[in-house]
Backbone bond lengths (Angstrom), bond angles and torsions (degrees), N, CA, C in turn:
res aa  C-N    CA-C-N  psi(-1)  N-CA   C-N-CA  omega(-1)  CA-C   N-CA-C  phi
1 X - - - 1.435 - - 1.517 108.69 -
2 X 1.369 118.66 118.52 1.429 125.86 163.04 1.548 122.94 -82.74
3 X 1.359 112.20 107.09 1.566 118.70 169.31 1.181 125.44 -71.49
4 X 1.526 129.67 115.62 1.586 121.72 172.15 1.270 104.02 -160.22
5 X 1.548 96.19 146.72 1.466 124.16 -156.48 1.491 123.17 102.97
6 X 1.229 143.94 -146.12 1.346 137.83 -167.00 1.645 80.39 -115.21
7 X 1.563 94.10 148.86 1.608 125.08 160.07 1.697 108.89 -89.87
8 X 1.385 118.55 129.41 1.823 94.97 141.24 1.959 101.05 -132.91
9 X 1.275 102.24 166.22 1.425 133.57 -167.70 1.484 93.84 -97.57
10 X 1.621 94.17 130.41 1.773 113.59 163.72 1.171 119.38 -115.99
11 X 1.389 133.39 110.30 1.614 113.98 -165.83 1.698 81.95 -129.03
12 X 1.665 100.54 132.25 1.164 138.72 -162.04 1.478 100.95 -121.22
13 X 1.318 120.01 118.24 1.656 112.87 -164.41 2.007 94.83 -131.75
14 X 1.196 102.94 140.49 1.955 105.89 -136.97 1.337 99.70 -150.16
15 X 1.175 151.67 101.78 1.371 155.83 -155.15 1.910 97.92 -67.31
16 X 1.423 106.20 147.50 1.693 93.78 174.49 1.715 113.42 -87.66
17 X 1.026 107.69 26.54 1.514 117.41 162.49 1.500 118.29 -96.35
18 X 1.499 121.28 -44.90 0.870 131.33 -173.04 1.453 114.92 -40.87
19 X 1.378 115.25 140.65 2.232 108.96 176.48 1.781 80.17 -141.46
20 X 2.076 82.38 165.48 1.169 89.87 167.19 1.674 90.70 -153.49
21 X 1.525 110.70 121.77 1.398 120.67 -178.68 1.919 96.47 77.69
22 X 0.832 123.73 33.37 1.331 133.57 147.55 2.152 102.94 93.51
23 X 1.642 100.27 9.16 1.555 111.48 -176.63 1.569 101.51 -101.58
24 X 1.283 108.65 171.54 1.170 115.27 176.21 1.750 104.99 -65.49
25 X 1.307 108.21 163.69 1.686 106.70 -175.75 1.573 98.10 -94.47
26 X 1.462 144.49 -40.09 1.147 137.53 -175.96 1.636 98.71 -64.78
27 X 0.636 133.66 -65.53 1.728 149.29 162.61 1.422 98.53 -4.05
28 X 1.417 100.50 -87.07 1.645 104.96 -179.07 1.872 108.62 -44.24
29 X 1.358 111.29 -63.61 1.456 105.94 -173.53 1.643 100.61 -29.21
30 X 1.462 129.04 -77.50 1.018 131.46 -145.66 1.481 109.28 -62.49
31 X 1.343 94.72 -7.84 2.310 109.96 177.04 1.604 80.71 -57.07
32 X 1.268 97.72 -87.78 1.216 129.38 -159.11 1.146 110.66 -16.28
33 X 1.683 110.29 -78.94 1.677 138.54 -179.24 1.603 80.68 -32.45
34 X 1.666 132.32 -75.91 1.515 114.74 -155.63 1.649 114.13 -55.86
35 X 0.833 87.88 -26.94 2.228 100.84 -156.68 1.632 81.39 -76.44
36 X 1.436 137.82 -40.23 1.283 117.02 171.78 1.601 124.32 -89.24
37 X 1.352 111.79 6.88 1.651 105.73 163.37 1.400 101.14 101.24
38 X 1.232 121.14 -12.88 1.377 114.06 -178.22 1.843 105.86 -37.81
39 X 1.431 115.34 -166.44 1.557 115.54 -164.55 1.727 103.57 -123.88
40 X 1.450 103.35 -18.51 1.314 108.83 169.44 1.294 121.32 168.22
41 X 1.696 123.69 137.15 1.458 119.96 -170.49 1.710 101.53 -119.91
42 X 1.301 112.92 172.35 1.653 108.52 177.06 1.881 93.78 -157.77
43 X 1.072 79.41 158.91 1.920 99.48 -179.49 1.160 107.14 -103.12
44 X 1.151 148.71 121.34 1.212 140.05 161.05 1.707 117.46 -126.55
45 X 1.264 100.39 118.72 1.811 104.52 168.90 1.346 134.03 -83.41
46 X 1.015 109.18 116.23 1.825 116.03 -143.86 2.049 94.76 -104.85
47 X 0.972 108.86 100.97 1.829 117.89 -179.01 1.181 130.99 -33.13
48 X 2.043 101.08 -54.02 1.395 121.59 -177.19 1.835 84.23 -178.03
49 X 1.470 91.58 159.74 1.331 108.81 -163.94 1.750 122.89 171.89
50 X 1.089 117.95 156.11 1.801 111.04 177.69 1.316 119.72 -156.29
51 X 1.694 115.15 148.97 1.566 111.03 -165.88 1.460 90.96 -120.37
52 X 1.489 92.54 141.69 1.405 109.58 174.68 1.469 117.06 78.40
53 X 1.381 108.71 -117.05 1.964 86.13 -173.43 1.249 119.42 -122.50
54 X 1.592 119.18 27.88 1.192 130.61 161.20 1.781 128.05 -158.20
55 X 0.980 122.93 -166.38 1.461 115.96 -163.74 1.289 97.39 -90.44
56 X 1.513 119.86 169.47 1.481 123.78 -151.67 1.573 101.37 -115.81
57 X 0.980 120.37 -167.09 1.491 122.80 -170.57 1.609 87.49 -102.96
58 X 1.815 88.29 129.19 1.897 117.02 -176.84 0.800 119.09 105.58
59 X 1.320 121.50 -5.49 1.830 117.77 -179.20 1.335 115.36 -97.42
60 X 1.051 141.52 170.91 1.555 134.55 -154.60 1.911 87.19 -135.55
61 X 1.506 109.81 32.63 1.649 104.63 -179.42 1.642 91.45 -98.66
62 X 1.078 118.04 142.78 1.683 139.56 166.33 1.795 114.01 -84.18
């Protein structure tokens, strides 16, 4: 596959519970992302973490 022109990045953040049609929901996204041609998708499992100006729900940060 040859890339040209500008790239941009979609990061889609998806609980690992989440399903859709009885599959995992990251799972399906990355169906999808291929079945529409996109250039490349990735899974990533994120531990603990927070948006904006404090820690997120599950983390044991104060």
């Amino acid at each position: 596959m040859t890339l040209i022109g500008k790239a941009r990045r979609l990061t889609v953040v998806v609980g690992e519970d989440g399903t859709w049609h009885g599959k995992p929901l990251y799972s399906e996204i990355v169906h999808l992302a291929h079945a529409a041609g996109l250039a490349g998708a990735s899974v990533f499992r994120g531990v603990v973490g927070y948006v904006g100006r404090g820690p997120g729900a599950g983390t044991d940060a104060s």
